[in-house]
GURODREN-362068 format. One record per residue: residue number from 0; residue in one letter; x, y, z of N, C-alpha, C in turn. Coordinates in steps of 0.1 Angstrom, whole numbers, plus 2048, in hexadecimal, padded with zeros to 3 digits. Each point is the difference from the previous one (the first is absolute). Layout:
# GURODREN-362068
ATOM   num   residuo    nX    nY    nZ   caX   caY   caZ    cX    cY    cZ
ATOM   NUM         A     X     Y     Z     X     Y     Z     X     Y     Z
...
***
This chain:
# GURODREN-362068
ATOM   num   residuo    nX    nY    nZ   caX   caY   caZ    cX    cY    cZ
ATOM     0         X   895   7FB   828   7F3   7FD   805   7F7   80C   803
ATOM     1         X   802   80D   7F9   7F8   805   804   7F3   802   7F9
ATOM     2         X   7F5   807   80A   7F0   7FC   7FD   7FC   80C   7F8
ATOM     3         X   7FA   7F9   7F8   7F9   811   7F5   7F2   7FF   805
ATOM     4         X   7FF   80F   809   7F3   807   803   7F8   801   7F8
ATOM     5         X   7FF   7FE   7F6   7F3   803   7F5   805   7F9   7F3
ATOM     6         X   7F4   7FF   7FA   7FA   7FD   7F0   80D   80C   7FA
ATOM     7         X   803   7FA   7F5   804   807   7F4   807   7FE   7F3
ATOM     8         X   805   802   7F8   802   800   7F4   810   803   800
ATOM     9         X   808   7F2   7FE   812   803   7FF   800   80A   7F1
ATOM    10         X   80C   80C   803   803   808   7F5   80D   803   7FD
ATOM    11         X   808   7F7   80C   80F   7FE   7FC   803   7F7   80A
ATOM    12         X   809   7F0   7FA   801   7FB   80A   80F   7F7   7F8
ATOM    13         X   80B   7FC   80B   806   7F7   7FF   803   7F6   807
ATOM    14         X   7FC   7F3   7F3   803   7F2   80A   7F3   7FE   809
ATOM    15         X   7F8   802   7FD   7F0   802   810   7FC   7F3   801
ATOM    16         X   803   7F9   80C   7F8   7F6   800   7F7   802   810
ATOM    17         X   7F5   7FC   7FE   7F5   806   808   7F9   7F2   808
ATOM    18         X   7FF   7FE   80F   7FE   7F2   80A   7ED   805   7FE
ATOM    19         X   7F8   7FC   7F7   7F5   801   7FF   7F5   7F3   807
ATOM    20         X   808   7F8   80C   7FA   7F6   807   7F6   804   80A
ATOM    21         X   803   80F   806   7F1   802   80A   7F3   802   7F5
ATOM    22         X   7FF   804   7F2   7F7   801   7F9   7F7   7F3   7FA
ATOM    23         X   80C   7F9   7FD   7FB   7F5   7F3   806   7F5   803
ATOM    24         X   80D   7FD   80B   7FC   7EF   805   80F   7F7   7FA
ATOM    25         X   801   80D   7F3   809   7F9   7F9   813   806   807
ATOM    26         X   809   7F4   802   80A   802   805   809   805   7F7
ATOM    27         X   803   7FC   7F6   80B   806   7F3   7FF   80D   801
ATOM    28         X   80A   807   803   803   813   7F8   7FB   803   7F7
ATOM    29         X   7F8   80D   7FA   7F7   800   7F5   80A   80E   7FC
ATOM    30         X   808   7FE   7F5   80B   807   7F9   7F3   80B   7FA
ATOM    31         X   803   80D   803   7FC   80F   7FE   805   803   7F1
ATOM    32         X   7F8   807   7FB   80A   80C   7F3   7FA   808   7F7
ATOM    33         X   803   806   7FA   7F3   80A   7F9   7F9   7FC   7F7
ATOM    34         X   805   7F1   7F8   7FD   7FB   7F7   7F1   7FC   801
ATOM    35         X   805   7F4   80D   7F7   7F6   7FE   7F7   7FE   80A
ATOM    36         X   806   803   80D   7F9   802   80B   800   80B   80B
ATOM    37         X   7F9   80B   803   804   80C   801   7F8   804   80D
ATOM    38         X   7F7   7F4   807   7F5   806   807   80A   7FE   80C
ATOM    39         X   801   807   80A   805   7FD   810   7F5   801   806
ATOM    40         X   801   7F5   80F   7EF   804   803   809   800   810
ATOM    41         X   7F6   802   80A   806   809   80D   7FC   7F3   809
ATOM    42         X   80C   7FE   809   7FF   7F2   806   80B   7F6   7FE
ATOM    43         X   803   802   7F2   80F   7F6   7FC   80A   808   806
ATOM    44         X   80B   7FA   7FB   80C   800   804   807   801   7F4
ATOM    45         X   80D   80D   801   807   7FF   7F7   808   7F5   807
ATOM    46         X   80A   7FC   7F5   80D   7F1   808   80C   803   7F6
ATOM    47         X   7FB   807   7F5   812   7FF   7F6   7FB   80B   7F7
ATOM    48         X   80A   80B   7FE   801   80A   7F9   7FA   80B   805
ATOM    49         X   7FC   80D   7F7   7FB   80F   804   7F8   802   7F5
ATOM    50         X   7F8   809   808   7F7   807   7F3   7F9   80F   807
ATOM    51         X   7F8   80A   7F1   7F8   804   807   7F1   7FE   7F8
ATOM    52         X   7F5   805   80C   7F1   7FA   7F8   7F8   80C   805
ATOM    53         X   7F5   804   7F4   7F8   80C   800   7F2   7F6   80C
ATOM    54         X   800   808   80C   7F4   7FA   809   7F0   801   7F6
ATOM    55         X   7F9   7F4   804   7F2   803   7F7   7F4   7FF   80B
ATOM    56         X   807   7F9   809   7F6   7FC   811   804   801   807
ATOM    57         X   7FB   804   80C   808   7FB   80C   7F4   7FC   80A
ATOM    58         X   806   7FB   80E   7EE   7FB   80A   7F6   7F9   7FC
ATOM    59         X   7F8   804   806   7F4   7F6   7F7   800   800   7F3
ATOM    60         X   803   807   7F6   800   801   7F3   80A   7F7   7FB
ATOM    61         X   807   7FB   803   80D   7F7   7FF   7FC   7F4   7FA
ATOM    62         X   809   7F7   7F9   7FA   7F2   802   7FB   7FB   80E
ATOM    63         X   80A   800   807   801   7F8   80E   7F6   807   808
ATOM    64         X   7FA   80C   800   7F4   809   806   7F4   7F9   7F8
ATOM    65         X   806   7FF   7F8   7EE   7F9   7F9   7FF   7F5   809
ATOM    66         X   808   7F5   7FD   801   7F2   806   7FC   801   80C
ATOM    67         X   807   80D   80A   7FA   7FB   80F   7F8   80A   804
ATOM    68         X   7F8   805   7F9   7F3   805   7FE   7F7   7F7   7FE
ATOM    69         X   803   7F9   7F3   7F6   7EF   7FF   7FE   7FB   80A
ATOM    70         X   80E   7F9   807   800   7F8   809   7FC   804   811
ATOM    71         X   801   80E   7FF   7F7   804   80D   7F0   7FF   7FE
ATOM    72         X   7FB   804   7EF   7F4   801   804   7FD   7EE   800
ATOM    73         X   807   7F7   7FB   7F9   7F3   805   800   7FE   810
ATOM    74         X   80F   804   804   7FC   7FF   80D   7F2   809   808
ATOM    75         X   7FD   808   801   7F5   80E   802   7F5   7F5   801
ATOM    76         X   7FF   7F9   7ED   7EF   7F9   7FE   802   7F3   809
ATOM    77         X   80B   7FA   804   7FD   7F2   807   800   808   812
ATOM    78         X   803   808   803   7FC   805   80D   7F1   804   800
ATOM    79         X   7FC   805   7F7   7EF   809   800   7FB   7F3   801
ATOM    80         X   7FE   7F7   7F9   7FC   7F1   7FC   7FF   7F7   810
ATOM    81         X   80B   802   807   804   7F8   80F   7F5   80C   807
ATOM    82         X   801   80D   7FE   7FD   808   808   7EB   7FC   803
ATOM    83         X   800   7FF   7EF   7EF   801   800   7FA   7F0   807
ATOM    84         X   809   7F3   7FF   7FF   7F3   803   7FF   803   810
ATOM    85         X   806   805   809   800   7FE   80A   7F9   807   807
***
């Protein structure tokens, strides 16, 4: 179970199955490999096997930095919105 800090690109891996449920919702293991699916994104969870992956993001720049960068600024515009009503 452990958590990959950042975005990156698998460049050797064996067996990689990756818990991508804080991203996308979906419960099934999403099996890693150079072939076919190669992106690791930061927030999952390794659960079965090893690998290693060249970093391409990390922080805001990350998937999950984008995401709760979105999601803060919706929260921001529905506070300005309560702010200017009252």
């Amino acid at each position: 179970g452990d958590l990959l800090p950042a975005d990156g690109v698998l460049i050797q891996g064996n067996d990689l199955k990756i818990d991508e449920s804080a991203l996308t919702g979906e419960s099934d293991h999403v099996r890693k490999s150079l072939d076919k699916d190669p992106l690791l994104l930061s927030g999952t969870h390794v659960m079965e096997g090893s690998g290693r992956m060249v970093v391409t993001a990390v922080g805001v720049n990350s998937q999950s930095g984008i995401i709760f960068t979105l999601l803060g600024a919706a929260g921001d515009d529905e506070d300005d919105r309560r702010d200017r009503k009252g």
